[in-house]
C-alpha positions as CSV (number, residue, x, y, z in Angstrom):
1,X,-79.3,-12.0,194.4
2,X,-78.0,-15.6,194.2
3,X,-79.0,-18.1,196.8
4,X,-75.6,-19.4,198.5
5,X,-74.7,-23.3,196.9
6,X,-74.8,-26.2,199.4
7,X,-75.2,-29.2,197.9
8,X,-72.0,-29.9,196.4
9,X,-70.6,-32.9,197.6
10,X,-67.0,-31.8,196.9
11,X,-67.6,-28.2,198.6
12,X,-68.0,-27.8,202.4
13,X,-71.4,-27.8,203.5
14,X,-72.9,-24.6,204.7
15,X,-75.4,-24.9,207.5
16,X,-77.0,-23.1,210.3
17,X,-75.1,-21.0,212.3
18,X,-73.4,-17.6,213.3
19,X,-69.6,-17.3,213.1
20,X,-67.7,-18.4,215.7
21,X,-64.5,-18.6,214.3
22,X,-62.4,-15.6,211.4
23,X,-59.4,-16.8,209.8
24,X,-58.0,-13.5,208.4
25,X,-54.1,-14.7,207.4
26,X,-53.5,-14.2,203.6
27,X,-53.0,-16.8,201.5
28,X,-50.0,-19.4,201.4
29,X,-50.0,-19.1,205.5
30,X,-51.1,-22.5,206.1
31,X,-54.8,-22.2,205.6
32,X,-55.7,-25.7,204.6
33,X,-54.0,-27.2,207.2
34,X,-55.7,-24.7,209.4
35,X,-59.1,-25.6,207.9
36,X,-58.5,-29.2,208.5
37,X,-57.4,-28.8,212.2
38,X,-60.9,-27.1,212.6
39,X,-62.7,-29.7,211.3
40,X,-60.6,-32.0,213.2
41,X,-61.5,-30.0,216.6
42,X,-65.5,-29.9,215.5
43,X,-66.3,-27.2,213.2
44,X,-68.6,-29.2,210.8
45,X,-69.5,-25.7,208.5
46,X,-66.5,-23.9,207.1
47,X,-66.5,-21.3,204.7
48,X,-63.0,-21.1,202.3
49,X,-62.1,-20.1,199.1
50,X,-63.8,-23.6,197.9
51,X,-67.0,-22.2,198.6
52,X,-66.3,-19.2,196.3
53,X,-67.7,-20.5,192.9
54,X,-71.1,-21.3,194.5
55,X,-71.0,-17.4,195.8
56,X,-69.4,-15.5,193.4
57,X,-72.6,-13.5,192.3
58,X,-72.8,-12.2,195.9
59,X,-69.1,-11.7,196.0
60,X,-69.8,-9.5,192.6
61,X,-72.3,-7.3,194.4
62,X,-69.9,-6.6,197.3
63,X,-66.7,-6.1,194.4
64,X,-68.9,-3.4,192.5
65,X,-70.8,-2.0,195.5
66,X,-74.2,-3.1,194.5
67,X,-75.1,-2.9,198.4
68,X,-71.9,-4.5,199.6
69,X,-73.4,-4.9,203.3
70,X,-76.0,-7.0,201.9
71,X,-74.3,-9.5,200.6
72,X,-72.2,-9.9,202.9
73,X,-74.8,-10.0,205.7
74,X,-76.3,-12.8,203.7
75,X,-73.3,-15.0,203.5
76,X,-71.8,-14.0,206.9
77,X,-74.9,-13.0,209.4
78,X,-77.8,-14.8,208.4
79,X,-78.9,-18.8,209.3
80,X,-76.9,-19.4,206.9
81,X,-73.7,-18.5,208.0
82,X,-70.9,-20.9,208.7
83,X,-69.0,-21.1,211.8
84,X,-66.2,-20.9,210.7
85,X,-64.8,-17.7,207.9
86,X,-61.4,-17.9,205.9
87,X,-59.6,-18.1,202.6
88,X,-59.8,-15.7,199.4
89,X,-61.6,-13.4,199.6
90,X,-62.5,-13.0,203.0
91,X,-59.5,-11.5,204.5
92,X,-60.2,-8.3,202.3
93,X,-63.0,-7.9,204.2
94,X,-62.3,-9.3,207.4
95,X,-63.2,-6.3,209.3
96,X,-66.7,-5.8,207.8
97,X,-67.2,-9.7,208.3
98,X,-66.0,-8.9,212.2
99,X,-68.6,-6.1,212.2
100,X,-71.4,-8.4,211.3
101,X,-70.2,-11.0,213.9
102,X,-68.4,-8.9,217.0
103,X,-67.8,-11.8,219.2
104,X,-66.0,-14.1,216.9
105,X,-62.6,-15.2,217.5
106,X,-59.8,-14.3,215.3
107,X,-57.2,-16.2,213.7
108,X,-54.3,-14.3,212.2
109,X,-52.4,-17.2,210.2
110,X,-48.0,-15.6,209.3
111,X,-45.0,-17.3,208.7
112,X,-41.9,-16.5,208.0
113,X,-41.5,-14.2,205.4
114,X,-39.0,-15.1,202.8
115,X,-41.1,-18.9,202.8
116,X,-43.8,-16.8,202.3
117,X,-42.9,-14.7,199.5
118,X,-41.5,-17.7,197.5
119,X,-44.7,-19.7,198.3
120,X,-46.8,-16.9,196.7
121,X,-44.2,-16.4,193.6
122,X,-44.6,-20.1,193.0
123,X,-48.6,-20.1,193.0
124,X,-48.7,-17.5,191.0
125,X,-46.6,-18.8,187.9
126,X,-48.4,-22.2,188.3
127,X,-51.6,-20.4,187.8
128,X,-50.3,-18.4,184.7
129,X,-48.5,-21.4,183.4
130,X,-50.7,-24.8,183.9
131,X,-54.2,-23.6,185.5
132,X,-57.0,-24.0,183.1
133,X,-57.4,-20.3,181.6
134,X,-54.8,-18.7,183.7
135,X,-56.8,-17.0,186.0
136,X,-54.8,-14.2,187.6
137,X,-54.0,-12.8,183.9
138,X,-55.5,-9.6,183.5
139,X,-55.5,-9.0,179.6
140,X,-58.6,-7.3,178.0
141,X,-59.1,-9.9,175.1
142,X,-58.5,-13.0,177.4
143,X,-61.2,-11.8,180.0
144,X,-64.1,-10.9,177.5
145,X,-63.4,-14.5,175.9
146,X,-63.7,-15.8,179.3
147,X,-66.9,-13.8,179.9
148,X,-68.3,-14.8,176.8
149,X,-67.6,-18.4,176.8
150,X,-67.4,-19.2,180.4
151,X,-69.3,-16.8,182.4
152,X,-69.7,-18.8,186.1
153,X,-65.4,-19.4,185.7
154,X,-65.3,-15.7,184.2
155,X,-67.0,-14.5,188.0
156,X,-64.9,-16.9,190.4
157,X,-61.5,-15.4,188.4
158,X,-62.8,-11.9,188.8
159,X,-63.0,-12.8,192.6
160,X,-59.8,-14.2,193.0
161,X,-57.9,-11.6,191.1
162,X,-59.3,-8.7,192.8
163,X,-58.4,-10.8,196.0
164,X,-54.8,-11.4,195.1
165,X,-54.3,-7.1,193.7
166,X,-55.4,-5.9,196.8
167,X,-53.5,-8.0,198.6
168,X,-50.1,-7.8,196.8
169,X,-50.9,-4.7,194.7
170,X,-52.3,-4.5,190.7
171,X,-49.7,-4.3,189.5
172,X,-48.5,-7.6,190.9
173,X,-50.8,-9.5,188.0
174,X,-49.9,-7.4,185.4
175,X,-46.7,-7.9,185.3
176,X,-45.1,-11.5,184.2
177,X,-43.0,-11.4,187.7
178,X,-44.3,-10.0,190.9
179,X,-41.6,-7.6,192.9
180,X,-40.6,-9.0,195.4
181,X,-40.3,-5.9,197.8
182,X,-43.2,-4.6,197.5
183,X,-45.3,-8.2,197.8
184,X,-43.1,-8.6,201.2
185,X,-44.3,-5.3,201.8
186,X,-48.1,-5.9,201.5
187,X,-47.7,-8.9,203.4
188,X,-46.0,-7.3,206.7
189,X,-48.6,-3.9,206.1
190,X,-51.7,-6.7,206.3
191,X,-50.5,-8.5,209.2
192,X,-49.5,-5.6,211.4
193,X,-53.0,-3.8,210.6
194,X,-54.9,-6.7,211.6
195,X,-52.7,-6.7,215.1
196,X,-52.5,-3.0,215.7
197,X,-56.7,-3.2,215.2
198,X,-57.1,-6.4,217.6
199,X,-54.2,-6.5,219.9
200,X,-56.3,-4.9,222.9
201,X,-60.1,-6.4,222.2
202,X,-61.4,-9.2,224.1
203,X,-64.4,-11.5,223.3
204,X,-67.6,-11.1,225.8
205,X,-66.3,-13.5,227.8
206,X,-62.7,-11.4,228.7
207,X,-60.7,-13.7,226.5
208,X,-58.4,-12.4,224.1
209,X,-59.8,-12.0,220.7
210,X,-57.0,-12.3,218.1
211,X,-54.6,-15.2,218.3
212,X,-51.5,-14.8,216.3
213,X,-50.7,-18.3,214.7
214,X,-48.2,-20.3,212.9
215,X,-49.3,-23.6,212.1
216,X,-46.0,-25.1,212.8
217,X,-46.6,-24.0,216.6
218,X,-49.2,-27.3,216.3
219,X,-52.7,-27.8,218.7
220,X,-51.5,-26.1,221.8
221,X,-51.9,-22.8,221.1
222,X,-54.9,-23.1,218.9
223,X,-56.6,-25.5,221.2
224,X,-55.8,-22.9,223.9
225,X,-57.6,-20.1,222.1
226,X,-60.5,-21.8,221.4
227,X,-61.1,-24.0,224.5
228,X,-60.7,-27.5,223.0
229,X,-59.2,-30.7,224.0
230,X,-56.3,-31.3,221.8
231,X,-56.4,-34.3,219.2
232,X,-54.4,-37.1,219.7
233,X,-53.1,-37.1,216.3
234,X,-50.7,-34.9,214.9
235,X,-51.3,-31.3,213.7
236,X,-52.3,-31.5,209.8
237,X,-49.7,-31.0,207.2
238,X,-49.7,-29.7,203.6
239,X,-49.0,-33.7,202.7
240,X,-52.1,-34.7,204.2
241,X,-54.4,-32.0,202.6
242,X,-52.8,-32.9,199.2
243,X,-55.4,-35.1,198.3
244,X,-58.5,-34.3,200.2
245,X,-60.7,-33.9,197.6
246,X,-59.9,-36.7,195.1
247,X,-60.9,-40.3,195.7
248,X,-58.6,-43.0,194.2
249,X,-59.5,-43.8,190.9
250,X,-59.3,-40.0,189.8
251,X,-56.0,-38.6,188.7
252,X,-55.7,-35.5,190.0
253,X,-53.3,-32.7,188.5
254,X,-50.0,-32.4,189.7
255,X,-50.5,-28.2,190.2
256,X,-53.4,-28.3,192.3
257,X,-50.6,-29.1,194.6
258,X,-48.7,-25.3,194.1
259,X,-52.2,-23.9,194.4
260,X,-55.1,-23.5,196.4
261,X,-58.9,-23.4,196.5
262,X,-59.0,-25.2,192.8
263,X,-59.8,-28.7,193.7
264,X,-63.9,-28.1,193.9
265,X,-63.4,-26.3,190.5
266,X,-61.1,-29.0,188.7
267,X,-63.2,-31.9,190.5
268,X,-64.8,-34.6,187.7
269,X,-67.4,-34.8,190.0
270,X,-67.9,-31.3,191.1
271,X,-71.2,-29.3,190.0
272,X,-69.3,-26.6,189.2
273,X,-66.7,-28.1,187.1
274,X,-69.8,-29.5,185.0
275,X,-71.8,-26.2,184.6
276,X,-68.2,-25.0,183.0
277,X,-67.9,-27.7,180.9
278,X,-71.7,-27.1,179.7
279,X,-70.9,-23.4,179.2
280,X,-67.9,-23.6,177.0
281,X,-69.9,-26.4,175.1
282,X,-72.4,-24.2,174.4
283,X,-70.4,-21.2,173.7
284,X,-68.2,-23.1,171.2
285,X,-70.9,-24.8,169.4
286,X,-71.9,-20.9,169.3
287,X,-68.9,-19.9,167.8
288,X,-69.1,-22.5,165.3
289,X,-72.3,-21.0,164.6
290,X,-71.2,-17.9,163.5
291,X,-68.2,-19.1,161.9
292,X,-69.8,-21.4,159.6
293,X,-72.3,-18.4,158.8
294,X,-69.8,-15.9,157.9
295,X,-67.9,-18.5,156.1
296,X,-70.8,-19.2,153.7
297,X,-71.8,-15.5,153.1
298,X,-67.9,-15.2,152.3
299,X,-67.8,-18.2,150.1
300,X,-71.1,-17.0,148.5
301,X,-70.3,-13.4,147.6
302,X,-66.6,-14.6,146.3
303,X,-68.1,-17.2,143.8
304,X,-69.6,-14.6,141.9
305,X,-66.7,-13.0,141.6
306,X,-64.1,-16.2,140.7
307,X,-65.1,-20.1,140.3
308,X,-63.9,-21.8,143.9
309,X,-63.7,-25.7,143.3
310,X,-65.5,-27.4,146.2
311,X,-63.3,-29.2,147.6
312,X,-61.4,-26.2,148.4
313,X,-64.2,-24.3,149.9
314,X,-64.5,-28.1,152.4
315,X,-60.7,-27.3,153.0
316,X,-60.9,-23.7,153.8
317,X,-64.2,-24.5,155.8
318,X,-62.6,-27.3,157.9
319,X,-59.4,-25.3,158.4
320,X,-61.2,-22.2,160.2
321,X,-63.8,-24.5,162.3
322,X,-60.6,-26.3,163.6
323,X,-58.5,-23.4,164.3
């Protein structure tokens, strides 16, 4: 079982620790301004969907039930845990998380719904249109490619689609346009489970457990919940997450603005984004390989049968290698 990644700069750090703190709204609720108000209040260690490509191996085991409890215990209820839990994929498995750490304190991120639904509709044509490899697409051909050529960004999609079909349904990624009734749907079924499970439990210390928060409702409430002072300076905004990852001098992609959880990925400087770049190296070089092999045999066996002029075998030759 892979040993959870923590030395990538561009990735929050994991360090010892037990969780204090579960952020179970779904995605496109205001969870990067959330995760910068934490760090902004003291939590040093946060676990978000950034951290996924570093843990995607153990997020496999738990996916495909190769001793699900296990894996999670190892990123959630060991030393290594962070304090604070959120993002994709986590809040499928918020309540097992909750098992392994009873006395956390719960953060339930809504907003209103229509903003919601259109947020969502618009992440998830940016990541079929202009993300790198579109990965919410679900065809059969476009996966084993993936798989084959890129097998560490193969393993974060796989996360992040199962993470977005059982939230907002399968069928919601095989289908060009999600419906709009039944995404609304999943969204106010998530939301009222979480509260119908938490609305009477208290922490050991009698406090309420599960706070209920929009991010537009600022540092009071949130401050309140987790007994901190509140900051001087003004909540986060999406405006001044934008950018957290790139440094000037690097131009960063105008749709890691739609979406979320891609910067570490995308990052010239992330360790991640240069083990991809290795793999599909070496998997087209691969390719090439076999091309150039089967072109030869092909070549061979026909120039017994008809006299092909060199220069157009170098023509046919060059023609396949660049397609």
């Amino acid at each position: 079982m892979q040993e959870i990644q923590t030395t990538d700069p561009i990735c929050c750090t994991i360090a010892t620790g037990k969780v204090e703190v579960l952020c179970v709204g779904l995605m496109r609720t205001g969870l990067q301004s959330l995760h910068t108000a934490l760090e902004f209040l003291g939590y040093s260690t946060i676990y978000d969907q950034d951290n996924t490509p570093f843990t995607y191996e153990l997020w496999d085991d738990v996916l495909k039930n190769r001793n699900p409890q296990a894996a999670l215990r190892k990123m959630f209820a060991s030393e290594d845990s962070a304090q604070v839990v959120m993002g994709m994929p986590t809040f499928c498995f918020w309540e097992e998380i909750l098992e392994l750490n009873p006395d956390a304190r719960v953060i339930l991120t809504v907003r209103e719904e229509n903003g919601w639904w259109q947020s969502v509709r618009k992440a998830k044509e940016t990541m079929d249109r202009d993300v790198p490899g579109a990965p919410l697409r679900y065809g059969t051909i476009r996966r084993s490619l993936e798989r084959f050529l890129v097998p560490s960004y193969h393993g974060f999609c796989e996360v992040l689609r199962f993470a977005w079909a059982t939230t907002l349904g399968a069928t919601g990624l095989s289908a060009e346009t999600m419906n709009e009734s039944t995404t609304k749907s999943s969204f106010r079924r998530h939301n009222t489970y979480v509260q119908s499970k938490l609305a009477d439990r208290t922490t050991k210390d009698g406090q309420p457990q599960l706070l209920v928060f929009d991010v537009r409702d600022g540092w009071e409430p949130l401050c309140k919940f987790l007994g901190k002072a509140e900051p001087t300076q003004s909540f986060p905004s999406p405006q001044d997450v934008a950018h957290k990852y790139y440094p000037e001098g690097h131009q960063r992609p105008d749709w890691l603005d739609r979406v979320t959880g891609f910067d570490a990925l995308f990052h010239p400087d992330s360790m991640f984004g240069a083990r991809m770049r290795t793999e599909l190296l070496w998997g087209l070089l691969f390719c090439s390989a076999v091309l150039t092999v089967f072109v030869i045999v092909v070549l061979a066996v026909a120039s017994y049968v008809v006299e092909i002029p060199v220069t157009i075998v170098a023509l046919v030759y060059l023609a396949l290698i660049t397609v």
